[in-house]
C-alpha positions as CSV (number, residue, x, y, z in Angstrom):
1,X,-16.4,33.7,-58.3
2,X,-17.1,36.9,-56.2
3,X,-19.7,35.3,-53.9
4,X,-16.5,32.8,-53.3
5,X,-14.0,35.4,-52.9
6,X,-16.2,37.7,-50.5
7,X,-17.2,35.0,-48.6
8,X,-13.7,33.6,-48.1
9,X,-12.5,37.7,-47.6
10,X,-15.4,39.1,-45.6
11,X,-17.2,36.3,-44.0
12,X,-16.6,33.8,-41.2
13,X,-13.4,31.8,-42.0
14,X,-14.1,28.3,-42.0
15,X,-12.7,27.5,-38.8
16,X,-14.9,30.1,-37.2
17,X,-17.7,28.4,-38.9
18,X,-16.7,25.0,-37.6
19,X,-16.5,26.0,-34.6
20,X,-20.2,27.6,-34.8
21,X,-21.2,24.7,-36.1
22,X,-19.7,22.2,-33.3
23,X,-21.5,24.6,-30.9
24,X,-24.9,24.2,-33.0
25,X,-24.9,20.5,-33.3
26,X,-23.8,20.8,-29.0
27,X,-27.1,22.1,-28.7
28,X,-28.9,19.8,-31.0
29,X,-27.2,16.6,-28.8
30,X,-28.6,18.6,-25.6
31,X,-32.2,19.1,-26.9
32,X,-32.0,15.2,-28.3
33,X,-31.2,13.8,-24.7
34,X,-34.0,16.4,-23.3
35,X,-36.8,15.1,-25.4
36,X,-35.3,11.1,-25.8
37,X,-39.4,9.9,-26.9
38,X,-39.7,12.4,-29.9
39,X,-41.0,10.5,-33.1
40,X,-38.1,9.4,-35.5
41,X,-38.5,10.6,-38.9
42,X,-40.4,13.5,-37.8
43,X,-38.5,16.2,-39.1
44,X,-40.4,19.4,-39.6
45,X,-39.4,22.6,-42.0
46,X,-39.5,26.1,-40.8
47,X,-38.8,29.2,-43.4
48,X,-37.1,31.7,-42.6
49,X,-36.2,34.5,-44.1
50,X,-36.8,32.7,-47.5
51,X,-34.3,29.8,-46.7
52,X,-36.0,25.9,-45.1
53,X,-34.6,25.4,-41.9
54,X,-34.6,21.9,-40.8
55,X,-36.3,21.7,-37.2
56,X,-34.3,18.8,-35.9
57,X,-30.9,20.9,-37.5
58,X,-32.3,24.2,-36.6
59,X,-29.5,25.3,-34.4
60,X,-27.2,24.3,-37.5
61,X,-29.3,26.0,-39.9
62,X,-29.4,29.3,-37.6
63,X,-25.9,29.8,-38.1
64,X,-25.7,28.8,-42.0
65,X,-28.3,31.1,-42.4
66,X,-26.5,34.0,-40.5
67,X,-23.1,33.8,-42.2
68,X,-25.1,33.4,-46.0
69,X,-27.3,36.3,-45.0
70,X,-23.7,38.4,-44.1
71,X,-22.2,37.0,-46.7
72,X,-24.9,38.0,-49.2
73,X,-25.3,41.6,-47.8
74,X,-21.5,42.5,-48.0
75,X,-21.6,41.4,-51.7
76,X,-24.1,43.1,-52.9
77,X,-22.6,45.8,-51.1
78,X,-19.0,45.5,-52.7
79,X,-21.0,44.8,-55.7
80,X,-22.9,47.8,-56.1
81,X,-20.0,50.2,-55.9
82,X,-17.6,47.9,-58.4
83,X,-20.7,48.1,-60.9
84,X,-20.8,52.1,-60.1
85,X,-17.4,52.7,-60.6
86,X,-17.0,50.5,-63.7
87,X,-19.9,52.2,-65.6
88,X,-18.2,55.7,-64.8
89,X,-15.1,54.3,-66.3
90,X,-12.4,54.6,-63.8
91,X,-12.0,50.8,-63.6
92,X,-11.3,48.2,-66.0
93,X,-12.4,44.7,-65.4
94,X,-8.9,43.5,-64.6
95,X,-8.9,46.0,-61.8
96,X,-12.1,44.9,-60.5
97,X,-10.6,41.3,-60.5
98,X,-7.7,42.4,-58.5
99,X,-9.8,43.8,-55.8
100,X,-12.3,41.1,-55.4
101,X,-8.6,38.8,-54.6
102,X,-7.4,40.9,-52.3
103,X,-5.6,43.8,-54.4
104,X,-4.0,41.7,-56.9
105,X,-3.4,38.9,-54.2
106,X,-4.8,35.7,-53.4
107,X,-7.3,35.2,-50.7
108,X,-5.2,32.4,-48.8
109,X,-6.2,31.9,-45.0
110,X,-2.7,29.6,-44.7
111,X,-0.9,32.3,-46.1
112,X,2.1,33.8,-43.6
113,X,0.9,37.5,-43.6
114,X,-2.5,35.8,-41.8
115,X,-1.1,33.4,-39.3
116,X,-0.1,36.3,-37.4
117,X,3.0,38.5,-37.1
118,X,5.1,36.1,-35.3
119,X,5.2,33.8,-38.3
120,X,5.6,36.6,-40.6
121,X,8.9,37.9,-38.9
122,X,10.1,34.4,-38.6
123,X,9.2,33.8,-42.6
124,X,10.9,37.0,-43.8
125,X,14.0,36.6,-41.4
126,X,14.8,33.3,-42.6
127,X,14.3,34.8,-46.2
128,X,16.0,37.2,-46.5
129,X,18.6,35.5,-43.9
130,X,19.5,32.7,-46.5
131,X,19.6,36.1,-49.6
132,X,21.9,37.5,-47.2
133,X,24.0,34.5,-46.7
134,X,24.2,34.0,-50.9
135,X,25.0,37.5,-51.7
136,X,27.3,37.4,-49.3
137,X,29.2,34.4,-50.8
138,X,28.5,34.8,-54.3
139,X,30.2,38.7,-54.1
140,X,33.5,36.4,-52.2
141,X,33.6,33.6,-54.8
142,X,33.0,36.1,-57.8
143,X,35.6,38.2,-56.7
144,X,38.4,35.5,-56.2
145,X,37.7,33.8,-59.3
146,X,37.6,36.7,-61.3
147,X,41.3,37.7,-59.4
148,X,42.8,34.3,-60.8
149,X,45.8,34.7,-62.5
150,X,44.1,32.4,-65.7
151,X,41.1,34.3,-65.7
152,X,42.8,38.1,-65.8
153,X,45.4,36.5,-68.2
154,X,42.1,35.5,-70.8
155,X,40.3,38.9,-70.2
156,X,37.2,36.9,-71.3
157,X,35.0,39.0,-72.9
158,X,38.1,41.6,-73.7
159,X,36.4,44.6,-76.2
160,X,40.0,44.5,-77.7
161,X,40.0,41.0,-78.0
162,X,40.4,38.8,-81.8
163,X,36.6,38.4,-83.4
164,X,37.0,34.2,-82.7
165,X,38.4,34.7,-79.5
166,X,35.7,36.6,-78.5
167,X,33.8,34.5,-79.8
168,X,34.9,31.5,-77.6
169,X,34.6,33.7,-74.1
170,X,30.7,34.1,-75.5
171,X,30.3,30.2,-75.8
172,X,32.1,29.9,-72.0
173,X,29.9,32.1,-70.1
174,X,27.1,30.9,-72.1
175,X,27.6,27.3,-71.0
176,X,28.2,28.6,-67.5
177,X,24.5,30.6,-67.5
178,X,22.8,27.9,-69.1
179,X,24.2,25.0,-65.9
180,X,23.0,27.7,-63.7
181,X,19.9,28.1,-64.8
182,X,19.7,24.8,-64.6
183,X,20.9,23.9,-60.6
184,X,18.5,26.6,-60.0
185,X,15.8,24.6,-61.9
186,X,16.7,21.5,-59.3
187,X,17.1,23.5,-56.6
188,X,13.0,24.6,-57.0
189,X,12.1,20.7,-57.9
190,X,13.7,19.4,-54.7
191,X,12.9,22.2,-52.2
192,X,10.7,20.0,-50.2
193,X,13.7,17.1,-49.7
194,X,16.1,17.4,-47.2
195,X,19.0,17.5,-47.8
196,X,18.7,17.1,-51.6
197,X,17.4,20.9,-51.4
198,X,20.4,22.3,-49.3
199,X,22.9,20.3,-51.7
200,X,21.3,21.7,-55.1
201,X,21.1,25.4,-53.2
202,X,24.9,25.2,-52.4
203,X,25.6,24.2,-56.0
204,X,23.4,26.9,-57.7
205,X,24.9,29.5,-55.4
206,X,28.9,28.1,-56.5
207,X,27.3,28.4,-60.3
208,X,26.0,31.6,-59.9
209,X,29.1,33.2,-58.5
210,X,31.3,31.5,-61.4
211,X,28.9,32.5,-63.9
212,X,29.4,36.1,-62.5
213,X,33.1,36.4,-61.9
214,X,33.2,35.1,-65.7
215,X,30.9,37.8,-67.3
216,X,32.0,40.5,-65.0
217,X,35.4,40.0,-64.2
218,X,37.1,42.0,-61.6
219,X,34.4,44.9,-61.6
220,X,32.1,42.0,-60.2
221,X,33.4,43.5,-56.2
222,X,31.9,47.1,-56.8
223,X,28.1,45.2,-58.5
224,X,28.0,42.2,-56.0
225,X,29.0,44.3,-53.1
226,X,26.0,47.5,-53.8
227,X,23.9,44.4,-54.8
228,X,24.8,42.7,-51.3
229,X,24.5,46.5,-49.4
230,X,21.1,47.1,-50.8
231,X,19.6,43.5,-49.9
232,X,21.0,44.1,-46.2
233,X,19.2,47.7,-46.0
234,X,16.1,46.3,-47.4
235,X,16.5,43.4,-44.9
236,X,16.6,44.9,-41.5
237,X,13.7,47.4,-41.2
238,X,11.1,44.8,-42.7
239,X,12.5,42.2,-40.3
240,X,11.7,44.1,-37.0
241,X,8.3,44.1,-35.2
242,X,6.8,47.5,-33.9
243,X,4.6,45.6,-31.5
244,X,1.9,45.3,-33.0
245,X,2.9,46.1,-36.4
246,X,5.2,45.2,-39.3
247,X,6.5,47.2,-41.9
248,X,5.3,46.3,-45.6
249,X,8.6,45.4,-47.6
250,X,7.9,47.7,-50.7
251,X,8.1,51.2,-49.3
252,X,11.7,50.2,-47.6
253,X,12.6,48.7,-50.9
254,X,11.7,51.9,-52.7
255,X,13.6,54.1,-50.2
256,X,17.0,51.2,-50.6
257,X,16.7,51.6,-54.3
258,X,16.5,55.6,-54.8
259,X,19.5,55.8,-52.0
260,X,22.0,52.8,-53.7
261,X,21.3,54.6,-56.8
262,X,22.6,57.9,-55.5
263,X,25.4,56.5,-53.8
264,X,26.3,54.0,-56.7
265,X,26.8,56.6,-59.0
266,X,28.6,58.8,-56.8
267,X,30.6,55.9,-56.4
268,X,31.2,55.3,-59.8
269,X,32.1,58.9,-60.6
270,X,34.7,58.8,-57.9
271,X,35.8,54.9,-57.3
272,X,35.8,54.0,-60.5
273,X,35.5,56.1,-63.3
274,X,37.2,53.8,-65.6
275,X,34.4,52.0,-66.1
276,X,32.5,53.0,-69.0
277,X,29.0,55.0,-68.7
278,X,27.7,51.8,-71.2
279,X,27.9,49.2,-68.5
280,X,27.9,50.9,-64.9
281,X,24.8,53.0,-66.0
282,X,22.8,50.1,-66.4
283,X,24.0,47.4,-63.8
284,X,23.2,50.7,-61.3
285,X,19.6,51.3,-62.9
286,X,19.0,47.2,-62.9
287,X,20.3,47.2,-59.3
288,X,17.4,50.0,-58.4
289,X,14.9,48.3,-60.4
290,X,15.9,44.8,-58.7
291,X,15.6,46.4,-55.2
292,X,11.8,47.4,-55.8
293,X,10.9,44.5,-57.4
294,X,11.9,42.4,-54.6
295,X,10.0,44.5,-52.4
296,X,7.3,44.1,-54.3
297,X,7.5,39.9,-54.4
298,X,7.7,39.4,-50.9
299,X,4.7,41.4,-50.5
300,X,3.5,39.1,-53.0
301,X,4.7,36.1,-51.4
302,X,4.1,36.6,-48.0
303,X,0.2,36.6,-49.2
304,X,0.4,33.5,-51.2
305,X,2.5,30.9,-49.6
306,X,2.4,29.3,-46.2
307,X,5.8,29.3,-43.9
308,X,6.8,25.9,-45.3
309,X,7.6,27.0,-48.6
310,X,10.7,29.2,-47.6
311,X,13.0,28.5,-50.7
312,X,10.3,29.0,-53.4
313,X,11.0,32.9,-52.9
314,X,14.9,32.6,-53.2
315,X,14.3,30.6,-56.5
316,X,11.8,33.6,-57.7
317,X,14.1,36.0,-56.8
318,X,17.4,34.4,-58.4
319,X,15.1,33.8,-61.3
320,X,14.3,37.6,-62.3
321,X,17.7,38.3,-61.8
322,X,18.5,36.0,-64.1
323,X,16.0,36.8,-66.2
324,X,17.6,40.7,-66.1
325,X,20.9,39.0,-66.9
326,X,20.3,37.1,-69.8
């Protein structure tokens, strides 16, 4: 496993090697035509540096040879200092692990953060473009549902409310999380199919905003609309290129996080200070939380996934927050 991960990490990529390799056998063509009487069969073995070399595939084996022999020297390298720092206690096994990956990530060349920074502006715009989009709409819908005259008349989820009555709001905006979760499942099974994928994301995101405008009720404004502020803030730095250089998506989601929470409870303490410590304290704490771990999965994402799989991070997204919810 580490001589894999080095040599995918460290070594030639297998492109380069193919090309190498197309340049080798180039030669081999060349020296066949030069020399078109040589005896068939007679294929002789050099060694070299411990390792047969073919004569007939020497140019081949040159270059197999040189990338092994790189290959083998940065490992034993990396190697060494792991085995150092493990026997002096300051890493666990699980950390060396992580580092052999690629600091907890995985070594994929087809990944967006290594086809270059073109494709990784385009990926995170048209991320965080369609988050955007769906905060924006579920904070509208939520709102106006939660404004209807038979919704504000049934103050579901009331604290003042008759036990059974209560009761019943629990079973309604159970049902409504449970569909949700649902559409959200479908939306992640048919993300490849066009145009069942933009159907089931429309659906989810009309779910979502009911399921929200019935929990929350009118208060769902002042959540959806920090919620919506924060993903915006966290959107526009990570999506602009420096040149030659691009953000990483953590550090601004920290930054977003610590700020909305400031400004959330100085909201709260001056907006709306009817709401009760018991829920605004921790819908702004989750928000904070939320922030930096989004950060934190498009970081994650942008390593693992190639360009074409642009709604697999909206369903892990929409999935921890539902997770947070339920």
């Amino acid at each position: 496993a580490l001589a894999q991960a080095f040599d995918r990490r460290f070594a030639s990529s297998g492109r380069q090697r193919a090309r190498l390799q197309r340049g080798a056998r180039s030669i081999e063509k060349t020296a066949a035509m030069a020399a078109p009487h040589a005896e068939p069969g007679g294929v002789e073995v050099t060694v070299e540096e411990g390792v047969a070399v073919p004569n007939a595939g020497r140019a081949t084996g040159i270059v197999d040879l040189a990338v092994s022999a790189a290959t083998r020297n940065e490992l034993d390298k990396r190697k060494r200092i792991l085995r150092e720092q493990q026997d002096a206690g300051r890493l666990e096994p699980r950390t060396v692990a992580d580092a052999v990956t690629g600091g907890g990530k995985s070594s994929c060349e087809f990944a967006v953060d290594q086809l270059g920074l073109d494709i990784l502006a385009a990926f995170r715009r048209k991320v965080f473009g369609i988050l955007i989009l769906q905060s924006t709409t579920v904070w509208g819908l939520a709102a106006a549902l939660a404004r209807m005259p038979v919704i504000m008349d049934r103050d579901i989820l009331g604290v003042e409310k008759d036990p059974l009555d209560y009761y019943k709001d629990v079973v309604i905006v159970v049902v409504a999380w449970i569909i949700t979760i649902i559409s959200l499942g479908l939306v992640a099974r048919y993300r490849y199919h066009w145009p069942l994928n933009l159907a089931y994301l429309s659906i989810f995101t009309m779910l979502i905003s009911s399921a929200l405008g019935l929990m929350c009720g009118p208060n769902v404004i002042y959540g959806m609309g920090l919620a919506t502020a924060s993903v915006i803030s966290v959107a526009i730095p990570s999506c602009l290129r420096f040149k030659d250089r691009m953000i990483e998506v953590f550090p601004v989601a920290m930054l977003v996080a610590v700020s909305m929470l400031i400004i959330g409870f100085g909201g709260w303490l001056t907006v709306t200070p009817h709401i009760e410590a018991r829920w605004a304290a921790p819908c702004l704490l989750l928000n904070a939380v939320g922030m930096m771990w989004l950060g934190y999965e498009m970081d994650w994402i942008c390593s693992r996934l190639n360009p074409d799989e642009y709604l697999l991070p909206i369903c892990l997204v929409w999935s921890e927050i539902l997770t947070t919810v339920v």
